[in-house]
C-alpha positions in Angstrom: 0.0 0.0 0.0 1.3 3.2 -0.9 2.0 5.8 1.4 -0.2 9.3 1.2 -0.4 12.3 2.7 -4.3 11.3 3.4 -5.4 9.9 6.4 -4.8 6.2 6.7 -7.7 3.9 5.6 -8.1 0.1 6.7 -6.5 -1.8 3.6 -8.9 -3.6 1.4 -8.8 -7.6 2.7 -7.2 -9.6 -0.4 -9.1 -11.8 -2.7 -9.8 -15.2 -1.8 -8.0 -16.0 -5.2 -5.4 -13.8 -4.5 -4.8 -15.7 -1.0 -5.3 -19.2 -3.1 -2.8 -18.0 -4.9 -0.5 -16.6 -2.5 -0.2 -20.6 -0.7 0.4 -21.7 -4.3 3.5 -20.0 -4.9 5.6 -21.7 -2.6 3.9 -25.1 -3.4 4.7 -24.7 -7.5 8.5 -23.2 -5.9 9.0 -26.5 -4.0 7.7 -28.5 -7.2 10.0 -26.7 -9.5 13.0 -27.6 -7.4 12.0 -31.1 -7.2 11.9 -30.8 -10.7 15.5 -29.3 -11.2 17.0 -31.6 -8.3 15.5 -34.8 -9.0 18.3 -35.5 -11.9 21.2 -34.4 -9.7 20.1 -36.5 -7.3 19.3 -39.6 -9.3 23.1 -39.1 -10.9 24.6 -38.8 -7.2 22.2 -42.2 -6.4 23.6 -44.0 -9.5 27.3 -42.9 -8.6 26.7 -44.6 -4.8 25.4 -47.5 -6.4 27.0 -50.5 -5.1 28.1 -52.7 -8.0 30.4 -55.2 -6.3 30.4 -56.3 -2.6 32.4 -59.2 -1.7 32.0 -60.2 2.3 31.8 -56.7 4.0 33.8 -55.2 1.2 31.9 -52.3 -1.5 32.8 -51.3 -4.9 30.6 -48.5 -6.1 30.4 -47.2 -8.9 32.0 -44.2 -8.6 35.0 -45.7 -7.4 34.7 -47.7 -10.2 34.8 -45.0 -12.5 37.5 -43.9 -10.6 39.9 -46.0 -11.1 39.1 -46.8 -14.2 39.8 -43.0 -15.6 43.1 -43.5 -13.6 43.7 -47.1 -16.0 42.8 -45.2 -19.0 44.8 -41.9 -18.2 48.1 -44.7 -17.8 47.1 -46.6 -21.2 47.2 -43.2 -23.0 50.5 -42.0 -21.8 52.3 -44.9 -21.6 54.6 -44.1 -24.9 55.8 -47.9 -25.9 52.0 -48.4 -26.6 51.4 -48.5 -30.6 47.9 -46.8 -31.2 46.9 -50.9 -32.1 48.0 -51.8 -28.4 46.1 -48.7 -27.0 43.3 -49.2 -28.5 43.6 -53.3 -27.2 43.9 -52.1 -24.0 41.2 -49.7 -23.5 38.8 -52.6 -25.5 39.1 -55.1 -22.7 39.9 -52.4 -19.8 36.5 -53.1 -17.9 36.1 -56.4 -17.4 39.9 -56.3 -17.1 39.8 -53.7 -14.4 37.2 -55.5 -12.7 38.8 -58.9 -12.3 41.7 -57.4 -10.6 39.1 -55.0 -8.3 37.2 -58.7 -7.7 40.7 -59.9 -6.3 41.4 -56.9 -4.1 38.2 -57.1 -2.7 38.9 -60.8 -1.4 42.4 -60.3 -0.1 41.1 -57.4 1.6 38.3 -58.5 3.1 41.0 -61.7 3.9 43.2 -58.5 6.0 40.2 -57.6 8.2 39.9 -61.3 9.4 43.5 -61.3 10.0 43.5 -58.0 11.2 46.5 -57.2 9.1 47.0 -53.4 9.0 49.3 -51.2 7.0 50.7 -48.2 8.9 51.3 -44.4 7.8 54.8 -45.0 7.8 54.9 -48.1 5.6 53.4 -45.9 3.2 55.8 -43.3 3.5 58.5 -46.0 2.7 56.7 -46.7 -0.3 56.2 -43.5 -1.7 59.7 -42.5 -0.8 60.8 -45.7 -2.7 58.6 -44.7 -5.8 60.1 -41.1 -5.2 64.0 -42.7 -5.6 63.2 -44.9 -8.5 61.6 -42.2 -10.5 64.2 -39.7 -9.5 61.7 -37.4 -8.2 63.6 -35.2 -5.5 61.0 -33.1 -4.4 57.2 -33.5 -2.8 56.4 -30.9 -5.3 57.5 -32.6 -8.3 55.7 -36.2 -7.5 52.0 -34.2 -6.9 53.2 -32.6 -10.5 53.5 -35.9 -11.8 50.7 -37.1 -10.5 48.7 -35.0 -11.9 49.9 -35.6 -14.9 49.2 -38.5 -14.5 45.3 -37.9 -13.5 46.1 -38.6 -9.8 45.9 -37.2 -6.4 48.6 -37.8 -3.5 45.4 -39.2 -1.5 44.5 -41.7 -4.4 48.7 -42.9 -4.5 48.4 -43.4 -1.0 45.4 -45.0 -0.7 46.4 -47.2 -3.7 49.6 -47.8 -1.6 47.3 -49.3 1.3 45.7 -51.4 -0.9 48.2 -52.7 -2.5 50.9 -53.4 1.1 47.8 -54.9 2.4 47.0 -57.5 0.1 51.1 -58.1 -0.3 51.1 -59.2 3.5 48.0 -61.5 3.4 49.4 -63.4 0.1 53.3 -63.1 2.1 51.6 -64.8 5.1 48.9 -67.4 3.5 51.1 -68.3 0.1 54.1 -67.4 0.2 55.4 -68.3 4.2 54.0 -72.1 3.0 56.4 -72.4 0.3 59.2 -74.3 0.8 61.8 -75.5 -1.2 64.4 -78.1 0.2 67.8 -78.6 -1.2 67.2 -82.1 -2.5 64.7 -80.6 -4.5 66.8 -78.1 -6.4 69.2 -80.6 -7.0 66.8 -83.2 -8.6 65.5 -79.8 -10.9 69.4 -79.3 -11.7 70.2 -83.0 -13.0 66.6 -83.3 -14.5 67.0 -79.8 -16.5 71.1 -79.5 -17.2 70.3 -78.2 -20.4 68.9 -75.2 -19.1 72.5 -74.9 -17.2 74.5 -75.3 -19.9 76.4 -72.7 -21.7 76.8 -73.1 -25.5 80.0 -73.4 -27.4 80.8 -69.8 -27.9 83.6 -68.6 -31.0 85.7 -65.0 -31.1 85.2 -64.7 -34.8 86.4 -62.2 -37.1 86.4 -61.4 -40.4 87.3 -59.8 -44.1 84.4 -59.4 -47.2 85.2 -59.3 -50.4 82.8 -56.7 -51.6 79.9 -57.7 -53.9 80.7 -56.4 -57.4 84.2 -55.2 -56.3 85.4 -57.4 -59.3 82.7 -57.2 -61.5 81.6 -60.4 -61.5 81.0 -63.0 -59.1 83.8 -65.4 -60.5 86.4 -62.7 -60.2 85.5 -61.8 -56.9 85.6 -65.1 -55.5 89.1 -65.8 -57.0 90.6 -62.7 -55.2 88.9 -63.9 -51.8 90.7 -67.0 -52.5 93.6 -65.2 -52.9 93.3 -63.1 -49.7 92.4 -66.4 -47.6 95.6 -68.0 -48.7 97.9 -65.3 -48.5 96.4 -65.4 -44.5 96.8 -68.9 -44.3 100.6 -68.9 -45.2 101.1 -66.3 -42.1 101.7 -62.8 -41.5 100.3 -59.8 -40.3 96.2 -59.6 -40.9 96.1 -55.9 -40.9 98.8 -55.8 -43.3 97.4 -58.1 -45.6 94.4 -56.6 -45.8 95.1 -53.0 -46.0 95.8 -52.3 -49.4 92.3 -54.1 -51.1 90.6 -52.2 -47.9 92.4 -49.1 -49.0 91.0 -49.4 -52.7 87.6 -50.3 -51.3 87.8 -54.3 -52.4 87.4 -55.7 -49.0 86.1 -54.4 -45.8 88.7 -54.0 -42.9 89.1 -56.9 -40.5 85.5 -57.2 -38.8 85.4 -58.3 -35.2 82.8 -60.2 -34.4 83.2 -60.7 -30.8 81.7 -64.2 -29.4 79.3 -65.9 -31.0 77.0 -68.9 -30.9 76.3 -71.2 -34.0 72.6 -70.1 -34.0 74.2 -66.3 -34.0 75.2 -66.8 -37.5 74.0 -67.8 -41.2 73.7 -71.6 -41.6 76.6 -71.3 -44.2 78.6 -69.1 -41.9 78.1 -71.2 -38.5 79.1 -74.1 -40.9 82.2 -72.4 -42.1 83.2 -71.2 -38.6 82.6 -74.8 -36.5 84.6 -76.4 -38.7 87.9 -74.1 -37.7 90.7 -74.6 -35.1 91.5 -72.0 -33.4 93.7 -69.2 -35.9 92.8 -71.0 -38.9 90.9 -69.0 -41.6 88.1 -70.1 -43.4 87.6 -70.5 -47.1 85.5 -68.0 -49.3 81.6 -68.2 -48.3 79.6 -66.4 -50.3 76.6 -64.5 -48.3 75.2 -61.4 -47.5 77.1 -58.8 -48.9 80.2 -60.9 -51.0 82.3 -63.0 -50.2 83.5 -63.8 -46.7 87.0 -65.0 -44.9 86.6 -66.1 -41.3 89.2 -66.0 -38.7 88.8 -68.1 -35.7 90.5 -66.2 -33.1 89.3 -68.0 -29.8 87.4 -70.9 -28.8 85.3 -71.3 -25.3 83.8 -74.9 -25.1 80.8 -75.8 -23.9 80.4 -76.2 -20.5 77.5 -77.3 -17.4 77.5 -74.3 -15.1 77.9 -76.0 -11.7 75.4 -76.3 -8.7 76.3 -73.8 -6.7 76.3 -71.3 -9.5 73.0 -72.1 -10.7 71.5 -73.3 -6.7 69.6 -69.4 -6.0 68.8 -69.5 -9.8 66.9 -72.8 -9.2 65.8 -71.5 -6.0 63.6 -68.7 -7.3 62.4 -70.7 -10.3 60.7 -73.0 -8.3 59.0 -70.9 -5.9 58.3 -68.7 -8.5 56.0 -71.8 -10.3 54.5 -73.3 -7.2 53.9 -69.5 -6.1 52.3 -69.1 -9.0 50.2 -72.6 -8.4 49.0 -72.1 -5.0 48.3 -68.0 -5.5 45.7 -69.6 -7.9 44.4 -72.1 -5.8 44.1 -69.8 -2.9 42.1 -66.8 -4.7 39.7 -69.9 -6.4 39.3 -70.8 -2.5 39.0 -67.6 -0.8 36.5 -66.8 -4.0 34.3 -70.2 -3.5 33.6 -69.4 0.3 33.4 -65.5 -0.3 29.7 -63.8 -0.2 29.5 -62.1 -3.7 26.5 -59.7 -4.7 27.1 -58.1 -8.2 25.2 -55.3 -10.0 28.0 -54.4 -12.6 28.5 -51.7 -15.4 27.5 -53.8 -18.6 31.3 -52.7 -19.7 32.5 -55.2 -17.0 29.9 -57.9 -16.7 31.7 -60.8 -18.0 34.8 -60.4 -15.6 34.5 -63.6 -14.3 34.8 -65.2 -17.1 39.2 -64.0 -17.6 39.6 -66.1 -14.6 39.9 -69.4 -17.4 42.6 -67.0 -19.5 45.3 -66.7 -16.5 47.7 -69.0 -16.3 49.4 -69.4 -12.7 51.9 -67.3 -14.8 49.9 -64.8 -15.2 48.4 -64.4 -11.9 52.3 -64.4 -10.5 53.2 -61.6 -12.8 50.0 -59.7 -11.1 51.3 -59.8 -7.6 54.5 -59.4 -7.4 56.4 -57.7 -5.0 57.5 -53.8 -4.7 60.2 -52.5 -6.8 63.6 -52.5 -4.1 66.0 -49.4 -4.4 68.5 -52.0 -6.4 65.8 -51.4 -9.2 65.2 -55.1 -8.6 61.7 -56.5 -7.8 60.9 -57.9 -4.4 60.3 -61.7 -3.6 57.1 -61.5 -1.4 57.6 -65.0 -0.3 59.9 -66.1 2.8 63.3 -66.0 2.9 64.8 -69.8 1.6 68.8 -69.7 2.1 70.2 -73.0 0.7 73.6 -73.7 1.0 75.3 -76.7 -0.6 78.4 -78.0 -2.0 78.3 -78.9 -6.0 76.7 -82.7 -6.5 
C-alpha cells in the first residue's frame, strides 16, 4: 500500500483467489526444485550404487569409474604403446579392471579377518621408494607428476594401502608355505642341465670381399681366394688386408666378438665350426660378397655347476609353485566369499578371464615392490640353501 499524505484507511482484505494464490506459490517453488534436483540426485544415487560387494567389502560405482579413468589416463600416456595396443587395452579395460578390483576385494576383506594393518609410515617408505626410483627429489615434483598423470597424492596413497595390504595376506597365506628343500633343487638341476649349460661360444672375425668389387661374381671369388691363402701362409692380418681395404675391395678386418652357432648364417656357422682356433676359413659367399673367417678364440661348452646355478633354481621353483598355489588360494577364498554383483554392462563378463590366466599370469599380477637396487621384491619367505656342487 502506498503511502499518502491522506489519512490512513483500513486496507482492502485480499481476494480469496489472491490468498489461493499466495499458498500456491511456494507449493509450485517447492515442485520446481523437485523438478531441477530430482536428476542431480538420481546421478549422485547412480554414482553410490553398489556394483560389487564381496563379504563386507563395497565397490561403487564411482570408485569404479575412478579407477578406471586412472587405467585409462596410464594406457594413453604410456609411450611404448602402438595406437593398435592402445586401443587393445582400452577394449578389454573393464572387465579387465574388474577382475583385478574382484581380487582386491577378497584379499582385503581376507586383511580384516587377520586384522592385518598397514601403517602411515609403511606408506611413507613406499612413496619415498617410488620417489627414488623415478628420481623425483621433491614433494612438489611427484603431486606434479601425479597430476599428470590424473592422480591425487590421496588416491597414490590410498592405492599404496591397498596394494601393502593384500602383499602381507598373500606373504603370510602363500608365500610363508612355500618351501623348497635342497634335495629338491638338485633333482631340478640333474633333471634340467640343459637349461645350465652354456653353449660353445667362437671370437670370430672377419674380411668381405665386396659384392661387385670385381665385377663379376667369378672374379670376386678368385681374389677372396687369394686373400684367404695369403692369410693362411702367415703374416700380419692388418697388413694383408690393407691395401684391397684401402682401394675399397674388402672391408677391414671385422670383429665379431663371441658368438653362438645359431648367431650366424647356416653357411657361416658351418664355415666357422669347422675351424681350429687361428685357422681362416675359405671363401663363403653370403650377404654382402664373399667372406674369410678368422677363428681367433674358442670357449667350449660347459655345465654351469650347482652352486652357480643353486639361488637361480631357487627362485624358479618358488616362483611356479607360487604361481600354483596364488591360484588355488584366490579360487578358495572366491568359492567361500559372499559375492553380490550389479556391474556396469562394460564389465559384466569379468568372471569369465579367470579361465585366460595362467598361474603365470596371476604371478606376474602380484609381485612384490620394486627395491632401491631397481630389482623386484620376492614376497615369499626367505629360503637360504647352501650346498656343495653334487
Amino acid at each position: 500500500m502506498k503511502k499518502t499524505s491522506e489519512s490512513p484507511r483500513q486496507a482492502p482484505r485480499p481476494h480469496r483467489h489472491a490468498v489461493a494464490a499466495t499458498f500456491r506459490a511456494p507449493v509450485a517453488l517447492c515442485a520446481a526444485l523437485c523438478c531441477f534436483l530430482a536428476p542431480a540426485a538420481s546421478a549422485a544415487e547412480e554414482l553410490n550404487r553398489i556394483v560389487l560387494r564381496v563379504n563386507d567389502e563395497i565397490l561403487t560405482l564411482h570408485d569404479y569409474e575412478q579407477r578406471k579413468s586412472q587405467e585409462i589416463t596410464a594406457v594413453l600416456s604410456d609411450s611404448r604403446l602402438s595406437s593398435g595396443q592402445r586401443q587393445e587395452r582400452l577394449s578389454r579395460l573393464g572387465p579387465e579392471l574388474m577382475h583385478a578390483i574382484f581380487r582386491e576385494l577378497l584379499l582385503v576383506s581376507r586383511s580384516k579377518q587377520l586384522a592385518i594393518t598397514v601403517s602411515e609410515a609403511e606408506i611413507d617408505e613406499t612413496v619415498r621408494e617410488i620417489q627414488k626410483r623415478q628420481g623425483i627429489a621433491t614433494t612438489a615434483e611427484l603431486m606434479q607428476a601425479l597430476a599428470s598423470a590424473g592422480m591425487t597424492m590421496e588416491q597414490l596413497r590410498e592405492n599404496m594401502r591397498r596394494d601393502l595390504t593384500w602383499q602381507k595376506v598373500i606373504g603370510r597365506e602363500v608365500s610363508a608355505q612355500i618351501e623348497v628343500g635342497e634335495e629338491e633343487l638338485r633333482a631340478h638341476y640333474r633333471n634340467h642341465a640343459d637349461d645350465y649349460r652354456i653353449p660353445e661360444r667362437r671370437w670370430l672375425k672377419e674380411i668381405i670381399v665386396r659384392e661387385g668389387s670385381e665385377g663379376d661374381g667369378d672374379g670376386e671369388r678368385r681374389l677372396a681366394e687369394e686373400i684367404r691363402d695369403q692369410l693362411a701362409a702367415g703374416g700380419e692380418i692388418e697388413e694383408i688386408v690393407e691395401p684391397y681395404h684401402s682401394s675399397g675391395i674388402t672391408t677391414g678386418l671385422i670383429d665379431l666378438d663371441w658368438l653362438r652357432f645359431e648367431d650366424l648364417e647356416p653357411s657361416l656357422a658351418e664355415a666357422a665350426w669347422a675351424l681350429q682356433p687361428g685357422e681362416y676359413s675359405p671363401p663363403i659367399e653370403a650377404r654382402g660378397g664373399y667372406h674369410i673367417l678368422h677363428l681367433a678364440g674358442l670357449r667350449e661348452a660347459k655345465l654351469r655347476p650347482f652352486s652357480e646355478v643353486q639361488e637361480e633354481i631357487l627362485y624358479r621353483e618358488r616362483d611356479r609353485r607360487f604361481a600354483k598355489e596364488l591360484r588355488s588360494y584366490l579360487a578358495k577364498l572366491e568359492r567361500n566369499a559372499y559375492v553380490r554383483e550389479n556391474l556396469p554392462p562394460e564389465a559384466a563378463d569379468y568372471r569369465s578371464l579367470a579361465g585366460e590366466y595362467t598361474p603365470e599370469d596371476e604371478l606376474e599380477l602380484f609381485r612384490g615392490p620394486v627395491t632401491e637396487t631397481g630389482e623386484e621384491e620376492d614376497i615369499s619367505a626367505e629360503d637360504n640353501v647352501s650346498s656343495e656342487d653334487p
